[in-house]
C-alpha positions in Angstrom: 0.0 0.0 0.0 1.3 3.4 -1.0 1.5 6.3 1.9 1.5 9.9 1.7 3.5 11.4 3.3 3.4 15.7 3.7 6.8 16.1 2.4 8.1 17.9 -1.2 8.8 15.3 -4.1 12.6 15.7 -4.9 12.0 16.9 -8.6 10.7 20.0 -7.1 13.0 23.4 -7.0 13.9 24.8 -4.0 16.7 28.0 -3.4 19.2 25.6 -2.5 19.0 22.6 -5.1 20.0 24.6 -8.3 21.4 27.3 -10.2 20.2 30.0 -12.6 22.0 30.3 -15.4 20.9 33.4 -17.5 22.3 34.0 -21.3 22.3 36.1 -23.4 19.7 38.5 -22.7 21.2 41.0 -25.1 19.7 43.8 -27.6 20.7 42.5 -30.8 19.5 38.7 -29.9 16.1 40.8 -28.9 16.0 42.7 -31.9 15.4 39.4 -34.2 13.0 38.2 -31.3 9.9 36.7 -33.4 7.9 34.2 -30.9 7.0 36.5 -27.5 6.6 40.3 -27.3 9.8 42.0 -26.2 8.0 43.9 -23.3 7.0 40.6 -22.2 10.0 38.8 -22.1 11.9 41.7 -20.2 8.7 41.2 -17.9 9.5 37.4 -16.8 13.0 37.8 -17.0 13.1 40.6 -14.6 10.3 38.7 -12.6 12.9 35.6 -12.4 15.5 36.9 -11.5 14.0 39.1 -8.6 12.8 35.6 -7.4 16.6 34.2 -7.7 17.9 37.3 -5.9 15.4 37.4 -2.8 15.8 33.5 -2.5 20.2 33.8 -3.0 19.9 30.9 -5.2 23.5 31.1 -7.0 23.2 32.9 -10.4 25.4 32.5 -13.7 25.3 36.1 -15.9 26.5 35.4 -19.6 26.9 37.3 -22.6 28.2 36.3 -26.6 30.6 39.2 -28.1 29.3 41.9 -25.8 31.2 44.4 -27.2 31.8 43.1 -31.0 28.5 42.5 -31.4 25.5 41.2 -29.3 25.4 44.4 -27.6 24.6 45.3 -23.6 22.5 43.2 -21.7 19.1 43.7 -20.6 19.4 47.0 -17.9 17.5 44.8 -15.6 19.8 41.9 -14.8 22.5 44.6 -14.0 19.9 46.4 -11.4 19.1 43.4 -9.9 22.5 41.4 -9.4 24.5 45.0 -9.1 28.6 44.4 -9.3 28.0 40.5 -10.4 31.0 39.6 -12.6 29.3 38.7 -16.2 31.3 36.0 -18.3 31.3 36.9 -21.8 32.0 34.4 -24.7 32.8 33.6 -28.3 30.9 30.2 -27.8 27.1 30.4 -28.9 27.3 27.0 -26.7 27.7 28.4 -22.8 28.4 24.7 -21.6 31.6 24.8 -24.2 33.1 27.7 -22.3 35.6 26.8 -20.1 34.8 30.0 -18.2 31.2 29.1 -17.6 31.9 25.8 -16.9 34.1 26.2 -14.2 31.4 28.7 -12.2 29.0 26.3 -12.5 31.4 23.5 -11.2 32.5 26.0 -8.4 28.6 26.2 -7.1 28.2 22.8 -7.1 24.7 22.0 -8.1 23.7 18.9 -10.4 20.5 21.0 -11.3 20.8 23.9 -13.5 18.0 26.3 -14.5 18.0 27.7 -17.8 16.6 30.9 -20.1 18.1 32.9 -22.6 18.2 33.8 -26.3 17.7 32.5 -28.9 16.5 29.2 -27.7 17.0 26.7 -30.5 20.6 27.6 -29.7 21.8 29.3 -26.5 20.0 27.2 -24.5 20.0 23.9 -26.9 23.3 23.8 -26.8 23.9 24.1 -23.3 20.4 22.2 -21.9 21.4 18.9 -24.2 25.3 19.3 -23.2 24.7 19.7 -19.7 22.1 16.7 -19.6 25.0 14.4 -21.2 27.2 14.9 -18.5 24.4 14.2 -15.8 22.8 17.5 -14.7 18.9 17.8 -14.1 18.2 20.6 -16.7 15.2 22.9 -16.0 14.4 25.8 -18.9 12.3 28.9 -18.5 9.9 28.8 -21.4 8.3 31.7 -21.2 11.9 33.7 -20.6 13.4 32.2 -23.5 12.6 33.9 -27.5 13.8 32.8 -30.8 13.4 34.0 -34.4 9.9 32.4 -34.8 7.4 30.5 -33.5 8.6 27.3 -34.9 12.0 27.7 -33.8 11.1 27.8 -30.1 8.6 24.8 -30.4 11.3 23.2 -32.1 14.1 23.5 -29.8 11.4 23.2 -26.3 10.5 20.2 -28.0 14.3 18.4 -28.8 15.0 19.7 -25.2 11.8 17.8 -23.7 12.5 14.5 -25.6 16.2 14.9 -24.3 14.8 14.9 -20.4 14.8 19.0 -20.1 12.0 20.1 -17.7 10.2 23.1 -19.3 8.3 25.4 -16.9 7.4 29.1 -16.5 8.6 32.4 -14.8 5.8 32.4 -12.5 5.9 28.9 -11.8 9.8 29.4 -10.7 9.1 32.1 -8.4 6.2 30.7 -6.5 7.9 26.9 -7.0 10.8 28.9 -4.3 7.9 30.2 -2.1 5.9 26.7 -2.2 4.3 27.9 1.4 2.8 30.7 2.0 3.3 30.3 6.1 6.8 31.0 5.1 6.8 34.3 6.6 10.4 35.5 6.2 9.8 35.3 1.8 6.2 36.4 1.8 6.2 39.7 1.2 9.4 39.6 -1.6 7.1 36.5 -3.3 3.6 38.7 -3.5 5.5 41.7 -4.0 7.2 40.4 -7.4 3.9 39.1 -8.4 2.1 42.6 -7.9 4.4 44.1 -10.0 5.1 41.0 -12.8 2.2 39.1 -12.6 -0.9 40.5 -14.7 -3.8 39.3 -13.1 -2.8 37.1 -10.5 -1.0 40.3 -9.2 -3.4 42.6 -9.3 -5.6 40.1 -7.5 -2.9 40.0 -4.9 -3.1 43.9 -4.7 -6.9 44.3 -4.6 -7.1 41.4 -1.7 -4.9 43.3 0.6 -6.2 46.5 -0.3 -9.8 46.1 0.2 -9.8 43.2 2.3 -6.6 43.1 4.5 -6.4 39.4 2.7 -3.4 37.3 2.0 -2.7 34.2 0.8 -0.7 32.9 4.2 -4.3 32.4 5.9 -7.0 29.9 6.0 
């Protein structure tokens, strides 16, 4: 007979079983940007990475040819990790640079979170490389963009069949929250949701406001 038992199941993310590994979040990947609207993606990115930041769940910043050609990343990653050393590449394959690499050996984790641009290739490359050498792979969906619709299907799609886990920004966030007795993250969780997340966040605003509700009681 099977037993339930009130504990987490293993595959789920917590702020200290993984690491975020942003790339590429850069103008001129944007500009050719086809299968989400830009304002949108800068949306859950910047939602995702205020989630990383208030949990301290270890963060990887990468750029391709910053200066040659890619162009600056997106102002919010700065604002939100302020002084974090970015690792720029040649490599449109993050796992193949041996700077990358060797900060994501230095944190430790066998799970890595992905999300980047363009994903049928700076986050193939890495999500099916890392998976080969034995890391749990998790991508960001909805912070990932490509050059059209069929390119992202595509490449979620290869990444899936490979054993990649695909979820969304929101999901990430509140995945780190997971209780919401867990006083000490409750107001940085709600608060990135009023602010991020349409709906659901101005339902979290009109609770409080006109009843003095939140989601902590029964």
């Amino acid at each position: 007979m099977t037993t339930a038992t009130a504990v987490p199941g293993s595959s789920l993310l917590s702020p200290t079983n993984h690491a975020l590994v942003l790339i590429d979040f850069q103008s001129q990947m944007a500009f050719a940007t086809r299968n989400i609207d830009i304002a949108a993606l800068r949306n859950n990115v910047a939602m995702l990475a205020k989630g990383a930041a208030g949990f301290k769940v270890p963060v990887v910043l990468t750029t391709v040819a910053e200066k040659s050609f890619s162009g600056p990343m997106f102002p919010e990653l700065p604002a939100i990790f302020p002084g974090q050393k970015v690792l720029d590449r040649t490599t449109m394959n993050s796992w193949e640079d041996q700077p990358v690499v060797d900060e994501i050996n230095r944190i430790g984790q066998k799970r890595v979170v992905l999300a980047g641009l363009w994903t049928s290739v700076c986050i193939v490359g890495p999500a099916l490389s890392a998976i080969e050498q034995g890391f749990e792979v998790y991508v960001i969906t909805d912070a990932c963009g490509d050059v059209s619709d069929e390119a992202h299907e595509r490449a979620v799609t290869r990444m899936v069949q490979a054993g990649a886990v695909p979820i969304t920004a929101l999901q990430y966030v509140l995945e780190l929250q997971r209780d919401w007795g867990r006083g000490e993250t409750y107001d940085l969780t709600t608060g990135i949701a009023r602010e991020h997340a349409g709906g659901y966040g101005l339902g979290i605003q009109y609770a409080k406001a006109m009843f003095g509700a939140q989601e902590g009681g029964h």
